[in-house]
N, C-alpha and C positions, 0 to 999 in steps of 0.2 A: 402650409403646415396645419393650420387650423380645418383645413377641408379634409385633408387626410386623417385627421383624429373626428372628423365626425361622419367619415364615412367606416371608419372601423365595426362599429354594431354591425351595420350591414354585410361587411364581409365574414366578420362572424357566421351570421346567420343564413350567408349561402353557402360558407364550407359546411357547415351543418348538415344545409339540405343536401350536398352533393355525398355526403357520409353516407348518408339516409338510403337517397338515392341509388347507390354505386354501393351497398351495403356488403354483396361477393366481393369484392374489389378488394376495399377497404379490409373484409375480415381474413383476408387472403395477406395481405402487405402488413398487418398488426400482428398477425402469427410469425411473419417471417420475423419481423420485429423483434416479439416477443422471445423468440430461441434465440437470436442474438442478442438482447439484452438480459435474457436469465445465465447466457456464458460469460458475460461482462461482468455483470454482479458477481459471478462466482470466482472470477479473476481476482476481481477489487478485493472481494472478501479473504481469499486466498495471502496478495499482497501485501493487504492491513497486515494480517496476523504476520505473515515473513519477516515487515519491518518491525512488528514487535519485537516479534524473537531476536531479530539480528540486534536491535537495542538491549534487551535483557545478555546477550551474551556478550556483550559488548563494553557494558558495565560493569559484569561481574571478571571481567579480563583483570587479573593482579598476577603481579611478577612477587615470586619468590625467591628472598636473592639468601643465600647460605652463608651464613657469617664466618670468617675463618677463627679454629680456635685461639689465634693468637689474640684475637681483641676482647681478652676477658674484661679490664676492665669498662666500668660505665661510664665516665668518660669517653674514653675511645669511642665507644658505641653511640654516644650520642654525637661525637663531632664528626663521627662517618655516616651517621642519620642526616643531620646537618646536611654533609656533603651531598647526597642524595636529594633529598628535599630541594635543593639548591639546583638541580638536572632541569633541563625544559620537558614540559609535558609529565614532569610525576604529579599526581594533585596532593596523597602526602604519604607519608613511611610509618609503618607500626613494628615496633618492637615484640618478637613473640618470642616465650624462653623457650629450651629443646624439652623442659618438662612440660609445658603448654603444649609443645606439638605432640609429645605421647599424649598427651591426656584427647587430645582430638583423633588421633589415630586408634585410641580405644574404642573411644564413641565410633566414631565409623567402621571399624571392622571387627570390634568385640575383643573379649578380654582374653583373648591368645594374646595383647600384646602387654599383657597386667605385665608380666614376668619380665619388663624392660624397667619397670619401675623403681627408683632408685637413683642414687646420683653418678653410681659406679659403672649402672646396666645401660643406662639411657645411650643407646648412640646414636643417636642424632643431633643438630646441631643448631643454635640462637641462628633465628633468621630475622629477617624485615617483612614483612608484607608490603607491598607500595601496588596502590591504587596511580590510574592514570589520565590524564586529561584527556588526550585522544588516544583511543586503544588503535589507533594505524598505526602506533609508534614504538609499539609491545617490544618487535624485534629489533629496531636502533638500540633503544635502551637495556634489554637485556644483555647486548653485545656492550655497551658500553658500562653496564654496572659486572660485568667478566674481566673487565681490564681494569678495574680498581683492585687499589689496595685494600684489603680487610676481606674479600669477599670474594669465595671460594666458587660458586656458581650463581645462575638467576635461570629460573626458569619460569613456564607460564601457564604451566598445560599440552605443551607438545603442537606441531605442525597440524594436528586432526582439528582443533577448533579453530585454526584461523581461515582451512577448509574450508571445514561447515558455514563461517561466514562467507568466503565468496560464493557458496554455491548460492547461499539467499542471494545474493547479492544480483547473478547470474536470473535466477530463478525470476527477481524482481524487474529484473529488466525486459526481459524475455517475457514473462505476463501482458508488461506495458506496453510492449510491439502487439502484443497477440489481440489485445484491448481496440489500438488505432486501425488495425486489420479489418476489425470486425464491425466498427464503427463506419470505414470505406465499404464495407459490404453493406452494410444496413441503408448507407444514404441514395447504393447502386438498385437496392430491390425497393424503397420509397420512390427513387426517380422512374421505374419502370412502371409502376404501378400507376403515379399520376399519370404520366404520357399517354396509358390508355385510357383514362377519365378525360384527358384534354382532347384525344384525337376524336373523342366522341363529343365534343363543344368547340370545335373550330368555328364552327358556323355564327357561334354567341362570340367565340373569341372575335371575329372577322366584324360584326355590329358591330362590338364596344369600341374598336378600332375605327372603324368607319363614321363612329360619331365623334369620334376625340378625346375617347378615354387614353388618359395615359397609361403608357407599360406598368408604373406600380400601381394602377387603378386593376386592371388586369392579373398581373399577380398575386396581389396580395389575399383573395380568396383560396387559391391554390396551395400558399405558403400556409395560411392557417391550415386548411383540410389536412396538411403535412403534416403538420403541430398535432391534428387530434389525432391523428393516427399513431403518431409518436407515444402519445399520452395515453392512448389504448393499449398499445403497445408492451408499454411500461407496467401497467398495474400488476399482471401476473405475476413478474418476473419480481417485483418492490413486494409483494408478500409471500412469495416461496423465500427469498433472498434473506430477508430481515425476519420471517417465520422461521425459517430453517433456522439460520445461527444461532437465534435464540434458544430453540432447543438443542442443538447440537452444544450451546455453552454450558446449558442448564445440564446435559446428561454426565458432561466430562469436570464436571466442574471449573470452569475455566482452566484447565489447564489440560495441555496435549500430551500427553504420552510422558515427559516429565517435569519436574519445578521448574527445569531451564528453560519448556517453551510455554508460556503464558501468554493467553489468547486476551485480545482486545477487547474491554467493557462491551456489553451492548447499546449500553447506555453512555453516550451519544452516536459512537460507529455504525450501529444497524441503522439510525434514522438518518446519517448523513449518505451510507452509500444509496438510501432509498431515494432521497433526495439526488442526489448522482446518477444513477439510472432514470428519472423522469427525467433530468434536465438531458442528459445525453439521447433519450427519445423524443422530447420536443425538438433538439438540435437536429439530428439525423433528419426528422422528418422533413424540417425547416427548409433543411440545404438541400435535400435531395427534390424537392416539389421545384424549387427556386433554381434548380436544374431542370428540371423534366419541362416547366414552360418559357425556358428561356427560350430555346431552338424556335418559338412561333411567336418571338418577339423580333422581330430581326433589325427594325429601325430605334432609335432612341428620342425619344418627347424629353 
């Protein structure tokens, strides 16, 4: 163990030269690289933001359940609160009067609906608000607060947002396949690239052999050369990736198209997926070299 950690500088320093060396090669296999790690990055970056959104609307999921007129009084209202509260997965219940809900439906749609105002005009009805621990359970519970006593409907927003979250959901998965795809591609055109760096050192390969280097004495210069090329690789793709969003968060102000899709800080997201793309092209590079000179290792030391 100790001979292999001081024979490392050295391997270092002849993936180096073979960089150097083999320099068409190399900037031919970091290009490839480089387009599949600026689609990577723009996957991740994609995915961050989807698992935002799907989190912000997910959050903002409340059941509106409609009081029935008979439970004028507050009593009742609170021990059918109670009863509620007391359901698995509500986190809690808010009381809101039916003049509370004009006075919201004003604000939001303008004062056409002034003319509701009043205790006579108002028809609308005391409801609950309830928030929920896990919004997978939106539809159990509204089905189960329809079959209580005191409570005329529950609704949530309708079939369209739970939708939109599986299509994230969809969307998020289908990204992560499209991600591991392109990661088997990137370690397929690293392995092809060393192969022809090594078939042009069989010769050196066949000494180091002949005098009793072991197979990881052998590879491990290879495995590095993979590594820098990874890491070449990577740089473009780590400042278009982490350049872009930044201004693309800067122009929209973080937020997409509306309040409900709010995009991920840059601050720490852009430097971790940078971080993520280097490591994912030191890895590619890793595995595909540690492929491409197995095949002329054929016994094992």
């Amino acid at each position: 163990m100790n001979q292999f950690f001081r024979s490392l500088p050295g391997h270092f320093a002849t993936a180096w030269k073979s960089i150097i060396r083999h320099v068409s090669l190399t900037f031919s296999s970091a290009t490839a690289v480089t387009v599949t790690l600026l689609i990577v990055g723009l996957l991740v970056l994609i995915a961050g933001n989807i698992n935002s959104f799907t989190n912000n609307i997910e959050q903002d999921f409340q059941i509106q359940a409609t009081i029935s007129p008979g439970v004028g009084e507050e009593e009742q209202r609170e021990a059918l609160r109670t009863q509620i509260e007391a359901l698995d997965g509500v986190k809690s219940c808010t009381f809101s009067s039916k003049q509370a809900e004009l006075q919201q439906l004003i604000e939001q749609n303008g004062e056409m609906f002034s003319y509701y105002e009043g205790e006579d005009r108002n028809p609308l009805y005391d409801v609950f608000l309830i928030e929920l621990d896990d919004p997978q359970q939106i539809e159990s519970l509204c089905t189960t607060l329809e079959n209580m006593d005191g409570i005329v409907s529950a609704s949530y927003g309708g079939d369209g947002i739970t939708v939109m979250v599986d299509i994230f959901e969809g969307l998020r998965l289908g990204g992560g396949i499209f991600v591991v795809f392109l990661g088997l591609l990137a370690v397929l055109l690293i392995k092809n690239t060393i192969k022809i760096t090594i078939q042009t050192r069989q010769e050196e390969i066949a000494i180091m052999r002949n005098v009793g280097a072991s197979n990881w004495y052998i590879r491990m210069p290879f495995i590095i050369e993979g590594m820098y090329i990874g890491i070449l690789g990577a740089l473009v793709p780590i400042v278009l990736v982490c350049g872009g969003y930044y201004l693309v968060y800067e122009a929209l102000g973080g937020i997409f198209l509306s309040s409900m899709f709010v995009m991920v800080d840059v601050w720490p997201f852009a430097v971790l997926v940078g971080v993520l793309i280097l490591l994912i092209g030191m890895a590619v590079g890793m595995i595909g070299s540690s492929f491409a000179v197995g095949k002329y290792l054929r016994w094992k030391r």
